[in-house]
C-alpha angles and dihedrals in degrees: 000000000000095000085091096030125099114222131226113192112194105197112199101175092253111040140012140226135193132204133192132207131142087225121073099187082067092050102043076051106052084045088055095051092040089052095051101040096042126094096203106053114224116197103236122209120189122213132197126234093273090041104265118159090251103169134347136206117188130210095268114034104058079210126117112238105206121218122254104221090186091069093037092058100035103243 
């Protein structure tokens, strides 16, 4: 089922979740909302379908960093 799904994993220190979608404009969405609506402040990573770093958000910006996937393959 997850081989097609792109993953959002909220980490919260102390515990993690996980959301699917196989759309990651929903899930860079709902991450945005989540951020600015929470009182305690997860760092989000989102992960493509094979489990490539796609996109982060840490604990203080509230701003997508998006992966360079020059540097990550080398290239």
């Amino acid at each position: 089922m997850s081989a097609t799904l792109f993953r959002l994993v909220a980490d919260y220190e102390t515990a993690k979740s996980e959301l699917f979608s196989s759309d990651p404009a929903v899930l860079r969405l709902f991450a945005r909302d989540h951020y600015r609506a929470a009182t305690i402040k997860p760092a989000f990573t989102l992960l493509t379908p094979d489990g490539q770093l796609l996109a982060s958000m840490d604990y203080w910006s509230g701003q997508w960093v998006e992966e360079d996937t020059d540097q990550a393959t080398g290239a």
